[in-house]
Each structure stands twice: as C-alpha cells, then as structure tokens.
N, C-alpha and C positions, 0 to 999 in steps of 0.2 A: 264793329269790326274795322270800319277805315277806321276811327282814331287812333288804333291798334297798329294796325298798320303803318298809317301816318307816323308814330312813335318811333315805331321799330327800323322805319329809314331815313328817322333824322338824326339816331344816334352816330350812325359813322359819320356822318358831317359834323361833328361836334370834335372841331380839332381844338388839342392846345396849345396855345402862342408856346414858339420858341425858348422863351422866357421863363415858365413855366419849367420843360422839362430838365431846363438846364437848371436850374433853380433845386429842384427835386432831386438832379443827379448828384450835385456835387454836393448832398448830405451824406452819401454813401464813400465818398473821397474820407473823409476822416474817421469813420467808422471802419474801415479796410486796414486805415493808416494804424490804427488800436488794436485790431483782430492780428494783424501782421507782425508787429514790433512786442505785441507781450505772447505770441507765440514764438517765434522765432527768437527772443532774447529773453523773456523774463527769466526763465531756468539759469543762463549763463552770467545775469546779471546777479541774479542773489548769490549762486555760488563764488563767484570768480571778485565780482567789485564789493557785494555786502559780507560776503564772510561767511555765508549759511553753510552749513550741511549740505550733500546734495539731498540727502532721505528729506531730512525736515524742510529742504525749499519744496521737492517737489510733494511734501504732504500740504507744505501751505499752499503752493498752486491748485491741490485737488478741492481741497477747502475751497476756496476762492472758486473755482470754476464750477463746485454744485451749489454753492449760495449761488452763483449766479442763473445756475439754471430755474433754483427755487423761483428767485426773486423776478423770473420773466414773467410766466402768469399771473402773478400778482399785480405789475405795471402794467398788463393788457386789463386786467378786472378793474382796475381803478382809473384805467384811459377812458372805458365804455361809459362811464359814469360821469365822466367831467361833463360838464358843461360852460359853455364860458366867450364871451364874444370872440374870441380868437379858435372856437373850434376845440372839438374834443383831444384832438393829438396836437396841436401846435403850441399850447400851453406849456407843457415838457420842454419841449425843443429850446424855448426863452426865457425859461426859468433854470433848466438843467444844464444849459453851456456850460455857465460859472465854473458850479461844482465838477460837473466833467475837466475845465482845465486843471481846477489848484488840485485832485485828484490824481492825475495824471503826473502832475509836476511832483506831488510829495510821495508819491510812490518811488519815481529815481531820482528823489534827492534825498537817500538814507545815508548814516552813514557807517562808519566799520564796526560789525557784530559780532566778527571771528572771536573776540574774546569774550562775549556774552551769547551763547547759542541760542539759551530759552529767550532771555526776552528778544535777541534776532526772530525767532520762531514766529512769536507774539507780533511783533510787528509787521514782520512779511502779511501774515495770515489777515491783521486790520485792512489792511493796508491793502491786500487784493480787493477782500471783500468790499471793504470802501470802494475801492476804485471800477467792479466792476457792477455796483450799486449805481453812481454815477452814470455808467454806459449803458444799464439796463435803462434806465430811467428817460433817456431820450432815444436807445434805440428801440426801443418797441413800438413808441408812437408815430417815431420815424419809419417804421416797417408798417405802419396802418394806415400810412397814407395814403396809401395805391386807392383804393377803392372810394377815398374820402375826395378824391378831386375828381374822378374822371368813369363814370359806366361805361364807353366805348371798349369794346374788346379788343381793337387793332388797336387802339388808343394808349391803353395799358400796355401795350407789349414794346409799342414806343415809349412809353415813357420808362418803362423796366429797361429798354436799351441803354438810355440815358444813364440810368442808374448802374450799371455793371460797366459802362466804360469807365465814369468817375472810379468806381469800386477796384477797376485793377489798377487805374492809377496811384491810388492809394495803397494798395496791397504792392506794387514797385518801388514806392517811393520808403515806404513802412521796413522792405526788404534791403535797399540799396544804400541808404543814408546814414544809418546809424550809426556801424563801425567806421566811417569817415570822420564823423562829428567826433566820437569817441577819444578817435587818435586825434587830431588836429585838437583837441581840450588838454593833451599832454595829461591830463589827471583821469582815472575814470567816474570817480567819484562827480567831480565835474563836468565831464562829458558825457556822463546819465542825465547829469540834472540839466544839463542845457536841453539833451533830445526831450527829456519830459515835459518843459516849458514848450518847447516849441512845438510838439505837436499837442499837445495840448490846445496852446494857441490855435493852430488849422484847423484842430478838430471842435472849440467854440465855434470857431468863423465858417466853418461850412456848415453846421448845423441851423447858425442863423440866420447866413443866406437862406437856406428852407425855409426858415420861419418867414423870413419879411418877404418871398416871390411867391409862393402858392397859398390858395386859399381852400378851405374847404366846404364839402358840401353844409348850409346850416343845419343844426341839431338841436339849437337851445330851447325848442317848444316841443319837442318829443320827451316822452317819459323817459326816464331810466331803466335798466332793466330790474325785473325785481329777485331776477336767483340770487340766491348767495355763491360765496365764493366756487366752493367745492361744487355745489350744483352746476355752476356755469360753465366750468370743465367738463363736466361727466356729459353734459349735451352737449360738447365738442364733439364728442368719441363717436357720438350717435349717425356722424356725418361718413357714411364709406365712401367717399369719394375724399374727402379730406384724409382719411386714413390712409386713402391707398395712394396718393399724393405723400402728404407727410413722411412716410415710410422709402418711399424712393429718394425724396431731397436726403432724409440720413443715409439711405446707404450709400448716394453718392457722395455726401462729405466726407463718410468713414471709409471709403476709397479712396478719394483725395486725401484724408488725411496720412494716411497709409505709405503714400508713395510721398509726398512730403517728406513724411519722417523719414524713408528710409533714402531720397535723396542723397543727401548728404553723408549719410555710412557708405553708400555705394560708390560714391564719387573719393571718400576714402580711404575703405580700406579694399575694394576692389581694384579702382583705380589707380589708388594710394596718391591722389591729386587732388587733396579737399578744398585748393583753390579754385579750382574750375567746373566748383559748385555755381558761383554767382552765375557763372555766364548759362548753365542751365537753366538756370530758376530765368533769369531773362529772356532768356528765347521762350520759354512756359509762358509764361506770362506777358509778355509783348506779343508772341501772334495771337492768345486771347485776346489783349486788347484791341487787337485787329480785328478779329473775330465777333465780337459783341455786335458792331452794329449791323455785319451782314447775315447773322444770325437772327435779327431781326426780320433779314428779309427772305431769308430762308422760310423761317416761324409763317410772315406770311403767306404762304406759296403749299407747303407742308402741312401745314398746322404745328402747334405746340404741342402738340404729344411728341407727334413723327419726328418733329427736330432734334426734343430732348432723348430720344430713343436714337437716333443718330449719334447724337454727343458721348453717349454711354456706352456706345459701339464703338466711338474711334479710341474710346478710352480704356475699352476693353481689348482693344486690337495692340495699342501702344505699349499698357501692361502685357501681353502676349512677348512681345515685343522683346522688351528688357529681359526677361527672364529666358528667351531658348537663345538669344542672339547677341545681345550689347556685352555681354563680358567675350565673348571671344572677337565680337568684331571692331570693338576700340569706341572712344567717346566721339569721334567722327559720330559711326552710327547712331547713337544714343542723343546726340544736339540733333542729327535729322528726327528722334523720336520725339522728343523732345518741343520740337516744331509740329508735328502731327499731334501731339498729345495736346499743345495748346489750342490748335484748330476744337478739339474735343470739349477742352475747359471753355472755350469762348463760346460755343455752341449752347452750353449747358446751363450756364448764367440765366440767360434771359427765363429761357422757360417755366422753369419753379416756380417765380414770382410773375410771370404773366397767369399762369393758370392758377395761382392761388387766389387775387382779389376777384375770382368767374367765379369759384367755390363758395369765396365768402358772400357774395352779390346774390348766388342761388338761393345758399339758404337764409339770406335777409327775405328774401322775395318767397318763402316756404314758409319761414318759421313769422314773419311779420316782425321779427325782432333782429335788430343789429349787435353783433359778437364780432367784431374785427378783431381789436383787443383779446380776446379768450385764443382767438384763430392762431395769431401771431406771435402772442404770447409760447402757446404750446408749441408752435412748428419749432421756436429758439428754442426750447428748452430741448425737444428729442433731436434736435440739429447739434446741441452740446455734448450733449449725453454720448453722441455717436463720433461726437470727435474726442472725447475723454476718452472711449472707451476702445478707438484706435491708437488713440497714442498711448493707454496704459497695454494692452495687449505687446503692440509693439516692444518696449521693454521688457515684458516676460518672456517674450518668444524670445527676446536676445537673450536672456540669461540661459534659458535652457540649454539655447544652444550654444554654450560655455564664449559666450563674446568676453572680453576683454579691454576697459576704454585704454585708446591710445596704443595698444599692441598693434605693431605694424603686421607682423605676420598671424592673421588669425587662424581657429583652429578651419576647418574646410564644414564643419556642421556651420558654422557664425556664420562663415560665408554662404552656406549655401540660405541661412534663414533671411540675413539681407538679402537675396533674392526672388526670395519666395515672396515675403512681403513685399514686396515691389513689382511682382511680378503675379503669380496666380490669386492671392490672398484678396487685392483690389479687383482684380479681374473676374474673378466670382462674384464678389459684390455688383460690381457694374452689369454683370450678366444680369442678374437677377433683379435689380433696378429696369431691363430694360422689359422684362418679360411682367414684371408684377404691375407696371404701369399700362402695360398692354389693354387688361379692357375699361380703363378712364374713362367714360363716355361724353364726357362735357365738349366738345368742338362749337366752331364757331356758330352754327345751322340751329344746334340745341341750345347753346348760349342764349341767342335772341330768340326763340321760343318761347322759354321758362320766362323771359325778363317781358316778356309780350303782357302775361299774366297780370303783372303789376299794374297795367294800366287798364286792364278792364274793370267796369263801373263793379263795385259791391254789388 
C-alpha cells in the first residue's frame, strides 16, 4: 500500500520541460493550417481557379473527406503495432512530412479543367484522397501522442493547452492568408500553387519539430496486440465512457461547424456585408486563442467536464443569441457575440483532448492492453463524419428553403433557414452535448484511483 501511494504522489511532480510542450504544440499549428485552408477554400478553388462543376467538386470533396474518414482507423491499427527505436507514433511524423508537403503542393498546383470536366473530376477526387491520405498518416499518430509522453493528469491538460493555442494559430493564419497571397500572385492559378508549397512547407516543419523534441514512453519489448483489424474497433465501442466522450466532441464540431457555414451567408445576405465576415471570424477566433491557456486554468479549478460543460453553455447562449437578436440589432451586436462565443470555442479546445488520453490510460490499465491508435483513430473518424454531415445538411436546408447563390434580396423562408442554422440548430446540439456529458465519471480523484491499480504487485 505505500508503494502505491508513494506512486500515486509522484505523479504530479512529473512536470514537462517547457521544451517539450512547446514542441508538441506546434504540431497542431500545421494541422489547423490544412483543416482551415481546404475547408474554407477547397470548394472555391476547384470551382472558380480549376474549372470544376460546383456538383462534381463538391462530389469529389465528399469522396475525399469519407476516404479520409475510412483511412483514420486504419493509421491508428497500424500506429498500435509499430514498433521502432523512435517509438510507436513518431515514425509517421519523419517519414510522413515529405509526402504531406509535395501533397499539399500538387493538390493547388492543377491546372485549368473547365474544358475537360470528367477527367477534372478524376483528378480533384486523386488528388483529395491523396492528400488527405498524407494528413491521416501523420495526424493520427500525432493525436496519440498525449498519453505516449506523459500519465500526469494536470500534466496532460497542460500540454493539450499547448496544443490548441498553436492550433488557433494555425486555424487564423489558414483563415487570413490565402486570399492575400492569391491576389498579390496576380494569377490564381499561381497564387494556389504558391499557398500550396508554402503551407505545405510549415506544415512538414511543425510536424518535425514534434518529431525531433518529444520522446516517448518505450514500447519496443511489449507485444503487439493480437486483434485484427475489425476486432480492435468493435472493443473500442465496448468502452462507455469513451462513447459518451466521443459523442459530445461530434456534437460539438457539428455545432461548430454549423455556425461556420452559415457565418458567412449571414454576414451576406442578412447583412449583405460579406466583407466583414473576416473581421468576425477574427474576433472568434483571437479571443479563443486568448482563451486556451486560461481555460486551462479554469480545467484546473473546475475540472474538465465542468469546463467543457461551460464552453458548451456560452455556445449555447451565443447561438441564442444570433438568432432572437443580431439581425435587428446590427453587426455591432453580433462582433460582441462574436467575442463571447470565442470565450466558449477557447473553453472548449482543451477539454476533449485532456479527458481523452485519462480514458485511453484507464482502459490500458483494465484491459492490460494499449489501443491509443484504435481510440484516436475512431474519435477522427465520427469528428468527420459529424462535420460532413453539418456541412451537407446545411446546403439541403438552403435549398429547401428556395436560397438563391448571389441573389441579393433573398426569399424571407432563405433568410429565415440562415438563421435557424446559426441559431437554434447548433444550440440544440450544444445543449445536448452539455447534458449527455453529464454523468462522465472520470475526475481527477477516480483518475489516480484506477492508475493506483497499476502498480500493485500481481
């Protein structure tokens, strides 16, 4: 019982050098910069610079975005397995840069298909898949790092800080840059392919900082596991607390994504000021990144449930918000929400992924077997799934309600759908996010309980 003890209070002393977490954050920087720049522009690049259809781009992006989902747990089942002096996930990271840049590069640097549709078609569709083959391939092992360098539980939630600061960084700089680069290339054809090299480029070089500052825990005299593929998933499912985790992370992307999309239409054709979208999306996303690190310290104070249950609350108040109040009371109003709703996204960052490597760590310590890989795997995959399936909603509900692209005076059904999705559609989610997370039982108390276990003799 003292060694037990002894154990269980030497883990919070087991800080990581500065070094380390900054190391680990700014792999999330380039990753942000990819999530950002081919949501926000890939649609507008194939139609407008390549020449696509709008149908056939956005059938090759669906393409593209469920190969990607497939291909997630596949690169967590084949992380679990490596073994390799550099560790089970940092192999990826220094093998997968490469690919990840020249991927990235020849995705915008195609060139004009307007008079060849099909094979444009064909090549969009390689060409995602490619590309988001490359990003599966080092972000998954990059998302299984958490639990591979550090068991502290304040520890993890510092280093997840870390992580989601780089991350809105990248996700601003992903949002802000592109259309400058664009213009200033005078061609867009080459002003694609410049953004494509160059974040390409940041997004090798922050992956490989990860790779060359953190280390992780050794693995190479442990077995492998011996499921097969399909098996190693199906004991995923078996985990309710990772279920009922997993399930709140999508419904909060697909509430984020939600009010995303319809961003931009509101600022529109409510506003009918679709310039002074940027400066929204800035204020979203700069007080988050203000947000992240004291969201940390909130976490610790609160706990990570309470936090993330907060975040989903002021996101739920914000969506409130927009929908009885910002269209009569002007974009004034709506940048102060705007400002609140960021306080909500920076809240919200940390917690998913601090409580997720305590989940994965429990059931290492239950099952005697290590599933990061399967864990992280499937969180990407129903995290995808839940932002495809906001952003395809989204466009159905505009059609119904007879929208019009580029019609300045919409009909008042258009108008009222962009509001709705912006407004109670994500706010039901968030609700529901914050109530289904409710009885998560993992806190810090039970955390080092269960991890006690580990060290008692057989």
């Amino acid at each position: 019982m003292k060694q037990k003890a002894d154990n269980a209070s030497a883990r919070p002393a087991s800080r990581l050098p500065l070094r380390v977490k900054l190391g680990f954050g700014i792999g999330d920087l380039g990753g942000n910069l990819f999530f950002t720049a081919m949501g926000f522009y890939s649609l507008i690049y194939l139609t407008d610079t390549v020449g696509i259809a709008a149908s056939l781009a956005g059938i090759a992006i669906l393409v593209g975005k469920f190969w990607d989902a497939v291909t997630d747990p596949m690169v967590g089942f084949l992380s679990d397995r490596t073994r390799s002096r550099w560790g089970r996930r940092r192999p990826y990271l220094l093998f997968g840069a490469l690919p990840l840049l020249l991927a990235m590069w020849y995705f915008f640097s195609a060139p004009d298909y307007s008079a060849a549709q099909t094979t444009g078609f064909l090549w969009a569709t390689f060409a995602l898949c490619l590309l988001n083959t490359a990003y599966t391939v080092v972000n998954i092992p990059y998302g299984s790092l958490t639990p591979e360098i550090t068991k502290d539980y304040k520890e993890r939630t510092s280093l997840n800080g870390f992580r989601f600061s780089f991350a809105v960084i990248g996700t601003i700089l992903g949002a802000a840059v592109v259309i400058p680069i664009v213009s200033l290339a005078g061609d867009p054809h080459k002003g694609y392919s410049i953004v494509g090299l160059l974040f390409g480029f940041i997004m090798a070089a922050t992956i490989l900082t990860t790779f060359f500052t953190v280390r992780e825990t050794p693995h190479k005299d442990e077995p492998r596991p011996k499921a097969k593929f399909f098996e190693t998933f199906l004991v995923v499912f078996k985990n309710k607390m990772y279920l009922r985790l997993v399930a709140v992370y999508t419904l909060n992307l697909t509430g984020i994504t939600f009010v995303q999309t319809m961003l931009v239409y509101y600022f529109k054709y409510i506003y009918r000021d679709e310039g002074m979208t940027t400066i929204a999306m800035l204020l979203l996303l700069g007080v988050a990144m203000l947000c992240v690190p004291l969201s940390v310290l909130v976490a610790k104070r609160l706990g990570k449930k309470r936090t993330y249950q907060l975040a989903l609350g002021i996101l739920t108040i914000s969506c409130l918000a927009m929908f009885f109040f910002a269209h009569t009371l002007g974009m004034l109003f709506t940048f102060c929400v705007m400002v609140f709703a960021g306080v909500g996204i920076g809240f919200g960052y940390v917690p998913p992924f601090a409580m997720l490597p305590d989940v994965v760590e429990v059931d290492a310590v239950q099952t005697k077997t290590r599933k990061e890989g399967a864990y992280y795997g499937m969180w990407t995959f129903f995290s995808k799934i839940g932002v495809a399936l906001a952003a395809a909603l989204s466009g159905v509900f505009l059609g119904f309600a007879k929208f019009v692209p580029n019609l300045v005076d919409q009909a008042s059904s258009a108008l009222l759908a962009i509001r709705l999705m912006i407004g109670p559609a994500p706010a039901i989610i968030f609700l529901a996010g914050i109530l289904l997370i409710q009885p998560y039982p993992l806190d810090e108390k039970n955390y080092d309980a269960i991890l006690a276990l580990e060290d008692q003799p057989e």
